[in-house]
C-alpha positions as CSV (number, residue, x, y, z in Angstrom):
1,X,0.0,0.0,0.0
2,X,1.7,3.2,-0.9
3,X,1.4,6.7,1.1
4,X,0.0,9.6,-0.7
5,X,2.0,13.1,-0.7
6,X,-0.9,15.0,0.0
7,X,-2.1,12.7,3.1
8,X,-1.5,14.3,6.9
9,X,-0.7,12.1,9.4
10,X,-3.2,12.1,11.8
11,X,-0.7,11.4,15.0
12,X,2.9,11.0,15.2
13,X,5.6,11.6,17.8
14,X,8.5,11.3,15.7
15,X,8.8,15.0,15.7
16,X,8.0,16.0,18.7
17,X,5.9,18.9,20.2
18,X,4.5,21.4,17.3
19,X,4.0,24.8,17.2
20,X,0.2,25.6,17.4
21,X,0.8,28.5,14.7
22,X,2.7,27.1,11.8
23,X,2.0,23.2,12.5
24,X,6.1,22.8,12.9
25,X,8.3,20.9,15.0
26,X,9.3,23.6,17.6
27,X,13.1,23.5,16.8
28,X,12.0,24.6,13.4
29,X,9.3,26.9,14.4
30,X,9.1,30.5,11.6
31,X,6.9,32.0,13.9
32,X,9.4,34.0,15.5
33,X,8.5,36.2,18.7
34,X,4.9,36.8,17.8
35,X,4.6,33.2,19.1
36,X,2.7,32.7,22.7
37,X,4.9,30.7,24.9
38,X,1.5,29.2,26.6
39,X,-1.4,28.0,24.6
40,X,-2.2,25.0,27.1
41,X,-6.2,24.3,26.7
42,X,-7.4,27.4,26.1
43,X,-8.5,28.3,29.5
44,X,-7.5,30.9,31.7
45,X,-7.0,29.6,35.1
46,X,-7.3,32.0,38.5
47,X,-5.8,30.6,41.7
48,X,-5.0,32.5,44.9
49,X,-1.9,31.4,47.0
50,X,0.1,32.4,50.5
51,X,2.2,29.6,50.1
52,X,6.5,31.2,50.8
53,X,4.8,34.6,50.6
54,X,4.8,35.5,54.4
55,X,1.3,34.8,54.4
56,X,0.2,37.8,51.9
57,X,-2.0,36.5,49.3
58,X,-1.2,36.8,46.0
59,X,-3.5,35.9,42.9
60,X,-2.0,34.2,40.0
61,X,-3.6,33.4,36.5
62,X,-1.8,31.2,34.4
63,X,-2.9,29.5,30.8
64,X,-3.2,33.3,28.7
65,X,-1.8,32.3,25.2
66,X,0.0,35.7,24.5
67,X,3.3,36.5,23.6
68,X,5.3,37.4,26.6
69,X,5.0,41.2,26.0
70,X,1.3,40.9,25.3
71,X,1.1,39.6,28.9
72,X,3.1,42.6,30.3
73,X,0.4,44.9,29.0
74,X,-2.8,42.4,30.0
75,X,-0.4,42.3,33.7
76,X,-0.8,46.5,33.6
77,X,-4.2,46.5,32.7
78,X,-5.2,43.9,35.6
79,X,-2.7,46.3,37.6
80,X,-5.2,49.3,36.8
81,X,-8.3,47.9,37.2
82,X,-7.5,46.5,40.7
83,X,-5.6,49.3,42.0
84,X,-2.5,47.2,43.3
85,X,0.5,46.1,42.2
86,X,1.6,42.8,40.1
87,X,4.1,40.9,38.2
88,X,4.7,38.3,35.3
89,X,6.3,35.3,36.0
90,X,7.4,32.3,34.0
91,X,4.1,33.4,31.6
92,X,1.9,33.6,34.6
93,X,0.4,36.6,36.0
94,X,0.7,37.7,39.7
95,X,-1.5,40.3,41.4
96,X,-1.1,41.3,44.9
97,X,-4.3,40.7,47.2
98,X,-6.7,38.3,46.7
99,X,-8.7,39.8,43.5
100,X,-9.9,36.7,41.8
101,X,-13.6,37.9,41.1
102,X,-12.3,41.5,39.7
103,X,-9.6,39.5,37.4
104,X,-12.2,37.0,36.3
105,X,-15.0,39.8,35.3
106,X,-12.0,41.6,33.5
107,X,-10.8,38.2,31.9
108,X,-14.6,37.2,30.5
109,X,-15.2,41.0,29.5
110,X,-12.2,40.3,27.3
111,X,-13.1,36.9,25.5
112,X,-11.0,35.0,27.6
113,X,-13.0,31.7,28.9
114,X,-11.8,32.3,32.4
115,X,-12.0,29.5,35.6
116,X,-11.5,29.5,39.4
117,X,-9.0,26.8,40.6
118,X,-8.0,25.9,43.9
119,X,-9.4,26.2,46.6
């Protein structure tokens, strides 16, 4: 039986994780910075934790498939809105406070499907 050209494989690990913009292998990736370095499952996930913070709580939303310096400017507008101060992470997003609700309504007002983890 003889492969066609024009047939896609359907699955195959031979090359490894691709790109979810161009369909390459990552190590051959053309999609330059304009790439997000997240694109997980497409939701936007809101957690609060204290955990080696000296108990201050600190709100974190991770799984936003932007470029990194799209999520500096999202980080700035969460920033704003709340009225406190924040960083970015490893791709994830950290407000200071507990301001899970506020992010969430500012995440769904945005398009983002948005969800509460933890506890």
């Amino acid at each position: 039986m003889a492969k066609s050209a024009a047939t896609r494989a359907v699955y195959s690990t031979d090359g490894g994780r691709l790109c979810p913009q161009c369909q390459r292998p990552l190590r051959a990736c053309v999609c330059g910075t304009a790439k997000p370095a997240n694109t997980g499952d497409g939701i936007v996930r809101i957690r609060r934790e204290t955990k080696g913070r000296g108990g201050k709580a600190v709100t974190v939303i991770e799984g936003i498939p932007e470029h990194p310096e799209g999520l500096k400017s999202l980080c700035k507008q969460l920033k704003q809105r709340c009225g406190v101060g924040g960083s970015v992470k490893d791709s994830a997003i950290e407000i200071q406070g507990d301001q899970r609700t506020t992010c969430q309504q500012v995440l769904a007002t945005m398009g983002y499907q948005v969800k509460l983890s933890g506890g």
